[in-house]
DRENTI-538512 format. One record per atom (N, C-alpha, C): y, z, x. Coordinates in steps of 0.1 Angstrom, whole numbers, padded with zeros to 4 digits, always signed. Example, Ala and Ser with C-alpha at 12.3 -4.5 7.8 and 13.67 -1.06 7.14 Angstrom:
-0057+0078+0132;-0045+0078+0123;-0033+0078+0132;-0022+0071+0128;-0011+0071+0137;+0000+0079+0129;
end
This chain:
-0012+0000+0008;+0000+0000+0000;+0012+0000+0009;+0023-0008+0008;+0033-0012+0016;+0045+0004+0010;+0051+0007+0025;+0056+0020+0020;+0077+0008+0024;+0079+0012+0011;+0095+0004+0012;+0107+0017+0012;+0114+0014+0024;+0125+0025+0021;+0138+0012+0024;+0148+0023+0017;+0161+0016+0019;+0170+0027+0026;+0176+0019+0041;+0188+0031+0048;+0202+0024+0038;+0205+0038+0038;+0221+0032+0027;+0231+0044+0034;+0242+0034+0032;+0256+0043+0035;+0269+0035+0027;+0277+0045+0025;+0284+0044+0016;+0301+0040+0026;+0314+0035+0019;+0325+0040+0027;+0331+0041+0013;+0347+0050+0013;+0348+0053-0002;+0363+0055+0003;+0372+0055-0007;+0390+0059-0006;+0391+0071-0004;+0385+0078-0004;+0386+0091+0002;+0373+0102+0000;+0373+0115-0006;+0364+0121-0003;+0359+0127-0011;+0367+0128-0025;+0359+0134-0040;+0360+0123-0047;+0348+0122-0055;+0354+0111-0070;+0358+0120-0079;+0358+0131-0079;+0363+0141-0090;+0380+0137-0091;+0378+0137-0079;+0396+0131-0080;+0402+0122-0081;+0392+0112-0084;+0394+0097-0084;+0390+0089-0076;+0389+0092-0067;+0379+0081-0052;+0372+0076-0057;+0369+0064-0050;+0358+0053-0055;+0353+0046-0043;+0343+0041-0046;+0333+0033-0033;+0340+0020-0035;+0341+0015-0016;+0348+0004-0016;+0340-0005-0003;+0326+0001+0001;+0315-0003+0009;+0304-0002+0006;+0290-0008+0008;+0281-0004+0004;+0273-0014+0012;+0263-0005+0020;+0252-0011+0028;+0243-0007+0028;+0234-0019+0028;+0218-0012+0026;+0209-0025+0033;+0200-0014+0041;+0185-0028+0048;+0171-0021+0045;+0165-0031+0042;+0151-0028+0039;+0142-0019+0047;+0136-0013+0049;+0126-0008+0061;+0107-0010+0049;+0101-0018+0058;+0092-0021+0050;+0077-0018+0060;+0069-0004+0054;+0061+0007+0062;+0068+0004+0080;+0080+0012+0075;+0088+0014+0087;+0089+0003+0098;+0094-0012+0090;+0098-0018+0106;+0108-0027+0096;+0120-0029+0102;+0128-0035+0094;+0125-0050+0087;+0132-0055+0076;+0128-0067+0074;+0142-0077+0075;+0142-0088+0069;+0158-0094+0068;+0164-0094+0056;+0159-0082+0047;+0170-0081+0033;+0178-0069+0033;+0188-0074+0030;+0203-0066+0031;+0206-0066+0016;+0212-0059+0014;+0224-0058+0001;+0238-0050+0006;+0249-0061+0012;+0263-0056+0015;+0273-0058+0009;+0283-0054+0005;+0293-0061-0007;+0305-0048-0002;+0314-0058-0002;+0332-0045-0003;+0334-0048-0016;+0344-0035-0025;+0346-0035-0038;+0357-0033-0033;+0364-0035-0045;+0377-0032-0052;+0378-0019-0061;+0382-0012-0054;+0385+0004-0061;+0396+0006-0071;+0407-0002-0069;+0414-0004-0081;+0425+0006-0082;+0428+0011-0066;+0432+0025-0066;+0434+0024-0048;+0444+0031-0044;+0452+0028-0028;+0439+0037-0019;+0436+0035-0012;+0431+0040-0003;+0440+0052+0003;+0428+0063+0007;+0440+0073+0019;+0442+0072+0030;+0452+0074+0036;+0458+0068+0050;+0447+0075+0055;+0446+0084+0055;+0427+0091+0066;+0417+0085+0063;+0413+0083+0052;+0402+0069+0047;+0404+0061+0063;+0413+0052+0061;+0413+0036+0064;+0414+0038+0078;+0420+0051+0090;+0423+0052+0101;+0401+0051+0105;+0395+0065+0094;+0380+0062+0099;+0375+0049+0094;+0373+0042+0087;+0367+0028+0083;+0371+0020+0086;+0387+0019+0084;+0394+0006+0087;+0398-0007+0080;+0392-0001+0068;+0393-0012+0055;+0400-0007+0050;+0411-0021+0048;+0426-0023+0039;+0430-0024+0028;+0443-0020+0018;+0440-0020+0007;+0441-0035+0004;+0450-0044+0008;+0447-0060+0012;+0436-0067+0011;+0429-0059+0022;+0416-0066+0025;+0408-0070+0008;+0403-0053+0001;+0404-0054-0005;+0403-0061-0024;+0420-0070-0021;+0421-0070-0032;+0415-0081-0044;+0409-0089-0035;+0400-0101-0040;+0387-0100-0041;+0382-0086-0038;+0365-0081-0037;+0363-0075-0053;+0350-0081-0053;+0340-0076-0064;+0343-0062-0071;+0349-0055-0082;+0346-0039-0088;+0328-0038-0086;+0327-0026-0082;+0315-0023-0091;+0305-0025-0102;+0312-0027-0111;+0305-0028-0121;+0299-0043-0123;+0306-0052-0113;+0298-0068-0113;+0286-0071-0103;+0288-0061-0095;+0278-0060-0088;+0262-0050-0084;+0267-0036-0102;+0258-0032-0107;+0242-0029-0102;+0242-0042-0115;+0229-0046-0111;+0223-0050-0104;+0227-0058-0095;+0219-0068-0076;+0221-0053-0071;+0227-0041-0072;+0226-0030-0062;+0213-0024-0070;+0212-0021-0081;+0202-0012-0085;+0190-0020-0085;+0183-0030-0085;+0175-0041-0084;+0170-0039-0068;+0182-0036-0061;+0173-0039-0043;+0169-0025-0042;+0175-0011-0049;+0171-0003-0045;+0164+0006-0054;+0155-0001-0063;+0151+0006-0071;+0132+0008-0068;+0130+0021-0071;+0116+0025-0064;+0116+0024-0050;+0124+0026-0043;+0127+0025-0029;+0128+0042-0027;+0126+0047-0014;+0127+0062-0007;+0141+0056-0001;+0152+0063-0004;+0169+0055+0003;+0164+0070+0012;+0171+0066+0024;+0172+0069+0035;+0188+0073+0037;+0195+0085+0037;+0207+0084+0036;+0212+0097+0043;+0220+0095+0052;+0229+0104+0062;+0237+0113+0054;+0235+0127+0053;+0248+0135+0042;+0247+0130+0027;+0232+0128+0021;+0233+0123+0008;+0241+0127+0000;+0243+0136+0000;+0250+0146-0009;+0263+0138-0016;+0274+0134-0002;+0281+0124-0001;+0280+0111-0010;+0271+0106-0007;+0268+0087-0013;+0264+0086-0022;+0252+0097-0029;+0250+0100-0041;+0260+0104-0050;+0266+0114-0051;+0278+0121-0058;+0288+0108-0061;+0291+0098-0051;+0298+0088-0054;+0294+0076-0062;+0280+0070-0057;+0271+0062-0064;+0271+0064-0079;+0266+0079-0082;+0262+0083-0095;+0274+0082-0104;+0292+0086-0096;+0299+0081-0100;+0301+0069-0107;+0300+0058-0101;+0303+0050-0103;+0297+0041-0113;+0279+0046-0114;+0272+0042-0123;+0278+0049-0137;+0286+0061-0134;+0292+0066-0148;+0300+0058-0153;+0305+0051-0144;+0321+0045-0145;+0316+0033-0156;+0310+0024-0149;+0304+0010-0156;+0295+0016-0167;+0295+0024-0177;+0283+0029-0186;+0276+0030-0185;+0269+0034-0172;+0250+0040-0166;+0250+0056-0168;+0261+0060-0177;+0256+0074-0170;+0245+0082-0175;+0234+0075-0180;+0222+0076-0186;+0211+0080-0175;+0220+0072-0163;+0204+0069-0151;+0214+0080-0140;+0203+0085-0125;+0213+0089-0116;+0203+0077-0107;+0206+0081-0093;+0201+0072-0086;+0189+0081-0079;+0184+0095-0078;+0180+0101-0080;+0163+0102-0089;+0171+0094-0099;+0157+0091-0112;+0149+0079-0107;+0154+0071-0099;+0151+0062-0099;+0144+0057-0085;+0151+0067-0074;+0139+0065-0063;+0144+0078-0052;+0132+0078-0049;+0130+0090-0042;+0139+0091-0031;+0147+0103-0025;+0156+0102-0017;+0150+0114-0004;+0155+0109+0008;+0154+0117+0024;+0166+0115+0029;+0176+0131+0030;+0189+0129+0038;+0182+0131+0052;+0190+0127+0063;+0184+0125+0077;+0194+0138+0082;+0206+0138+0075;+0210+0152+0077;+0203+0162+0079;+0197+0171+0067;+0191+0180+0066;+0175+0178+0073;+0172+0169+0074;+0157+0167+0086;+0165+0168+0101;+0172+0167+0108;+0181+0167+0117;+0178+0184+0119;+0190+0189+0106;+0196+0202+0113;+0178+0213+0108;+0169+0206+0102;+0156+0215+0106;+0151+0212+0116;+0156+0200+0126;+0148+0196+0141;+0157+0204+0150;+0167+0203+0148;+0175+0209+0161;+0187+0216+0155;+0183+0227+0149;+0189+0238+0146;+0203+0244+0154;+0213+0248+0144;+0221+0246+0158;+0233+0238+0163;+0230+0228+0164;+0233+0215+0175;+0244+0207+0163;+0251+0197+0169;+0257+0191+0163;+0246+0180+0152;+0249+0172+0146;+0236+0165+0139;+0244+0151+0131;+0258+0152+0138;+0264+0135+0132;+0256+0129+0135;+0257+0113+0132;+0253+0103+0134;+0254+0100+0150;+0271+0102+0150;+0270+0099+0168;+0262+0110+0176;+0261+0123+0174;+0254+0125+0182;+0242+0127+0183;+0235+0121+0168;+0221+0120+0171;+0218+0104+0180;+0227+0096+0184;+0225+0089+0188;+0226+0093+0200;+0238+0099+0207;+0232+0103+0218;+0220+0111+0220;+0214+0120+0214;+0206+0128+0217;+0190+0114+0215;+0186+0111+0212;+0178+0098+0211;+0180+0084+0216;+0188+0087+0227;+0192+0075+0230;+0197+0060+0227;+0204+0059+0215;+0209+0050+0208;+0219+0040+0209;+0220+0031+0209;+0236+0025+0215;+0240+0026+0202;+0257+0029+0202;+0264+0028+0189;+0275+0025+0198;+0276+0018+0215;+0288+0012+0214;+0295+0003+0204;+0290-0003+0197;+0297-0013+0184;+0303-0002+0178;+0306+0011+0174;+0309+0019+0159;+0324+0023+0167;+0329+0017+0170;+0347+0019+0170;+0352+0026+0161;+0346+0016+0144;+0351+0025+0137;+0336+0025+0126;+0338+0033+0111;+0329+0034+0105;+0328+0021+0098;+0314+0017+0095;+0311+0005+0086;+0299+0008+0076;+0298+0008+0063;+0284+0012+0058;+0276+0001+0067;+0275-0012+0065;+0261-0018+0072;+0261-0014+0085;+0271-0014+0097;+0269-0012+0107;+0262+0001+0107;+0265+0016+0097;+0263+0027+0101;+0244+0030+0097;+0244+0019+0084;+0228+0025+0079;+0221+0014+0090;+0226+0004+0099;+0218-0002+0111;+0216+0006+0122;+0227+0016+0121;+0221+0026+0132;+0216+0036+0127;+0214+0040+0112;+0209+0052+0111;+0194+0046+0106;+0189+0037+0104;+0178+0028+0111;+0171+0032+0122;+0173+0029+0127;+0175+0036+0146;+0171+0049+0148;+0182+0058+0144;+0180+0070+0143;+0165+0079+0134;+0170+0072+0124;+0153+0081+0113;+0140+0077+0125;+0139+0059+0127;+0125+0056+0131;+0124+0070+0143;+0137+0067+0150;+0133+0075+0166;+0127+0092+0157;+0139+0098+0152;+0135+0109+0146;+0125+0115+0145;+0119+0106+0134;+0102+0108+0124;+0090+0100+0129;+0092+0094+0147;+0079+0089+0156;+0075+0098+0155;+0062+0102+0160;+0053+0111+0165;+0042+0100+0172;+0047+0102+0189;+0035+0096+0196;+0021+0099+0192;+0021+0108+0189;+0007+0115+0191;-0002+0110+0179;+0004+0108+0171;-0003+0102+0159;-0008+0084+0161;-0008+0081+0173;-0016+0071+0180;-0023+0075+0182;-0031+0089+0183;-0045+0093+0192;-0051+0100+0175;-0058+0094+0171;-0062+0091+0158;-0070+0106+0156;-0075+0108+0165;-0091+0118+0169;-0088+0133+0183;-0089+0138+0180;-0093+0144+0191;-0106+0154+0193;-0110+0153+0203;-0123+0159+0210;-0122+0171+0202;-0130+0176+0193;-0131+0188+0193;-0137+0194+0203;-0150+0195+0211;-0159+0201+0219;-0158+0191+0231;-0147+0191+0238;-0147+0183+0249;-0161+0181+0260;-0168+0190+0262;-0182+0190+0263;-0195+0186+0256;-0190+0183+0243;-0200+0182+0236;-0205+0169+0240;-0194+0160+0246;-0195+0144+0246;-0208+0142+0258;-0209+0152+0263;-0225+0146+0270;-0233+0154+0271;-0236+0160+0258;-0250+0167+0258;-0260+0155+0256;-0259+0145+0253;-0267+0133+0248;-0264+0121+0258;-0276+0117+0264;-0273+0106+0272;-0268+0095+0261;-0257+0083+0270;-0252+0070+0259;-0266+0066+0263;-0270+0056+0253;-0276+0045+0251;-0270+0028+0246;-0280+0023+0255;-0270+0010+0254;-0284-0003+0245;-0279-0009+0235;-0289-0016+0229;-0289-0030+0240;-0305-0031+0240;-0307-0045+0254;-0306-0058+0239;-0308-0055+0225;-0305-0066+0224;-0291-0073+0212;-0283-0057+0219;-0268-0062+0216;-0262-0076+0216;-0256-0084+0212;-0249-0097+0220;-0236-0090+0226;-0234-0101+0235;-0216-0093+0238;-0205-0094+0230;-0198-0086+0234;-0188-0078+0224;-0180-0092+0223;-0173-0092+0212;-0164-0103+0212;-0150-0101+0219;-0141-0107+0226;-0125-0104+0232;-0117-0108+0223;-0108-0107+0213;-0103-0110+0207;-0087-0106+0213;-0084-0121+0214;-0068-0118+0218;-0055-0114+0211;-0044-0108+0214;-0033-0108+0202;-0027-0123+0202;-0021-0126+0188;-0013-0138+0189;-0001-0132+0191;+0006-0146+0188;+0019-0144+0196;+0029-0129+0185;+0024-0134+0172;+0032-0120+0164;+0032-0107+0165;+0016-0104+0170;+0007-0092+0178;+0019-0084+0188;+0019-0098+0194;+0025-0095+0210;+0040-0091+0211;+0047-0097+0201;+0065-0092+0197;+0063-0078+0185;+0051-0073+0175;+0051-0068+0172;+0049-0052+0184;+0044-0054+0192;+0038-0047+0201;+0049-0045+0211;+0055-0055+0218;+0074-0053+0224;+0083-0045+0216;+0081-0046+0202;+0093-0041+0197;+0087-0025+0193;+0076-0023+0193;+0070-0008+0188;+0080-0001+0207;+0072-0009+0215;+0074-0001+0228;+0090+0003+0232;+0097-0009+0227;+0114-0006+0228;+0118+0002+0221;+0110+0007+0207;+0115+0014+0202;+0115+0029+0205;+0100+0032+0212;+0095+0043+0219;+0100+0048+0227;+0104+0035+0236;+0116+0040+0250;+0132+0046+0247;+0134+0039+0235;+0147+0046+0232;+0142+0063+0226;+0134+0063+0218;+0135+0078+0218;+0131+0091+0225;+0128+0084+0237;+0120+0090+0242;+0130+0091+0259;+0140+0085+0254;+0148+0084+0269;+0148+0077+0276;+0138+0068+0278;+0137+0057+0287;+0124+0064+0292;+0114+0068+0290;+0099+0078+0292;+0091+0072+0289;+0092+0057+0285;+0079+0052+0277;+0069+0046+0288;+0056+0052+0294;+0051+0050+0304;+0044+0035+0298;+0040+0031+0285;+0035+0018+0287;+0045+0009+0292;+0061+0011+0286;+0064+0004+0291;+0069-0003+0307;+0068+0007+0313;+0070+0007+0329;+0058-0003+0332;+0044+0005+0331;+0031-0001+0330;+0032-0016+0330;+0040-0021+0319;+0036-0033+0318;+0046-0044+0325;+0056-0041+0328;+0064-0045+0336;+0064-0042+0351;+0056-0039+0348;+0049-0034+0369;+0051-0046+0371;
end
């Protein structure tokens, strides 16, 4: 069964919709049993309402920019369609939801939350249960996992759920869960001589194709970034 999540992030006029704020970004990419695919859902809206000067200094989007983008409510449906039955993946849910759900009030959804409709994982709160403590933004979980976010000058929802992409995979690896088995009775393995059948045929070699082979580069790059640059296959194979 194919496990589908969606990273989403939000950018908004400011920082309550109680007060009026509204979403004026919206990014989302597929992750499909954790490896990305090429569907997106990105769109700028029209909030219909000035942006705050502290808004636009972090995002950077103008009320200009703007004024010829899509409201919300025409774009509804193609949002709830890509992310429906999906696990959203979302940095500070708390945040994107509370706005989202707005908005679905705004256009006459306020029947549904986004909540009902697919299961949610903040990366925040899995963060600050990993490393207690510690800072747990975006940027500095990127430093701390080794991430490039030189591109993030400023905030962008697609740019930010492409790195928080990044971030969850490195997060929620667990090498270890390659080694399928472990020895219970490390001794036990030779109380019994092997036996070998004489009238086995030989084993067959089955090569990877070429998909195998870029699927298998991109697992290992991804390893090396979480891991710090530690990934001993990778050294290995670049011997």
């Amino acid at each position: 069964m194919n496990e589908r999540q969606v990273i989403l992030d939000t950018e908004t006029t400011g920082l309550d919709p109680v007060q009026g704020h509204r979403v004026i970004e919206i990014g989302c990419l597929e992750l499909l049993n954790r490896r990305p695919t090429d569907r997106r859902f990105h769109v700028y809206l029209q909030p219909d309402r000035l942006i705050d000067e502290e808004a636009i200094r972090i995002h950077g989007i103008t009320n200009e920019f703007l004024a010829d983008q899509p409201r919300f409510a025409d774009v509804a449906d193609e949002f709830l369609n890509f992310v429906r039955d999906a696990e959203l993946i979302i940095h500070n849910a708390a945040f994107d939801l509370g706005f989202l759900n707005h908005e679905l009030r705004r256009c006459g959804r306020g029947h549904m939350t986004l909540e009902q409709i697919c299961k949610v994982k903040d990366t925040l709160l899995l963060a600050r249960q990993r490393h207690p403590g510690q800072r747990n933004s975006l940027d500095a979980l990127c430093k701390r996992y080794n991430i490039d976010n030189s591109q993030r000058t400023l905030h962008g929802a697609l740019l930010d759920a492409e790195i928080l992409a990044d971030v969850y995979l490195a997060m929620t690896r667990q090498q270890g869960s390659m080694f399928v088995q472990e020895v219970a009775d490390a001794g036990g393995m030779h109380n019994h001589p092997a036996r070998r059948s004489r009238n086995r045929p030989p084993l067959p070699v089955i090569r990877a194709d070429a998909g195998e082979c870029a699927e298998h580069a991109w697992y290992l790059e991804m390893l090396d970034k979480s891991s710090g640059g530690s990934c001993v296959w990778r050294r290995l194979e670049s011997a």
